[in-house]
C-alpha positions in Angstrom: -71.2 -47.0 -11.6 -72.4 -47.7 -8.2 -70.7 -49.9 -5.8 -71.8 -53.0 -4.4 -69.6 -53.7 -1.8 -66.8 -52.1 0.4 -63.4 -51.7 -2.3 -60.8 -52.5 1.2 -62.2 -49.6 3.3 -61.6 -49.6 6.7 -65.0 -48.3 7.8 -68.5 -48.7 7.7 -70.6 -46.3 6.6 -74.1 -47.0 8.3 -75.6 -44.1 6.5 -75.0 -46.2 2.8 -77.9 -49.1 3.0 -75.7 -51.7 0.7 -72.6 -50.8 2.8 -74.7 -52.1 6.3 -76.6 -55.0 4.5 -72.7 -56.2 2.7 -71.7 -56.0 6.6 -74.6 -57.8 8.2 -74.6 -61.0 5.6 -70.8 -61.0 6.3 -71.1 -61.3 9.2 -74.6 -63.0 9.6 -76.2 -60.4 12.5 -79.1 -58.5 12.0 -78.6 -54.6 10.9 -80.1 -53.2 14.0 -77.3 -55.0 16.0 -74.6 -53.8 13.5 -76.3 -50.5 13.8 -75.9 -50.5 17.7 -72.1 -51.6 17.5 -70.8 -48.9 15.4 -72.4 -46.6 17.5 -70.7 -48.3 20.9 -67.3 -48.4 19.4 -67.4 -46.6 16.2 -67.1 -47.4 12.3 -63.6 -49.1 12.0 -64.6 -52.4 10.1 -61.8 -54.0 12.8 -63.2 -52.4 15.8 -66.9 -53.6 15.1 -65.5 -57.3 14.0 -64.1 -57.7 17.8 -67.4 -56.0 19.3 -69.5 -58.9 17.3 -66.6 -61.6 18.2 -65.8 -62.2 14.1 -62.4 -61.8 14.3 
């Protein structure tokens, strides 16, 4: 079975395609921009949320 969507994990794994484009429709920014957050302040899905102002 392949997952879909993140099952209440606290990161984001930008090297998983469906794990950035789940994030980026949440969310509603491009995947580039999620891209450049995780790498400013890392994977934690509460960490990018405050970078992008979704909190």
């Amino acid at each position: 079975m392949s997952r879909r969507h993140p099952q209440d994990s606290p990161r984001i794994n930008m090297y998983e395609a469906w794990d950035l484009q789940y994030w980026s429709n949440r969310w509603n920014v491009p995947r580039q921009r999620l891209v450049d957050v995780i790498r400013r302040v890392g994977d934690q899905v509460e960490d990018v949320a405050q970078a992008l102002g979704k909190n």
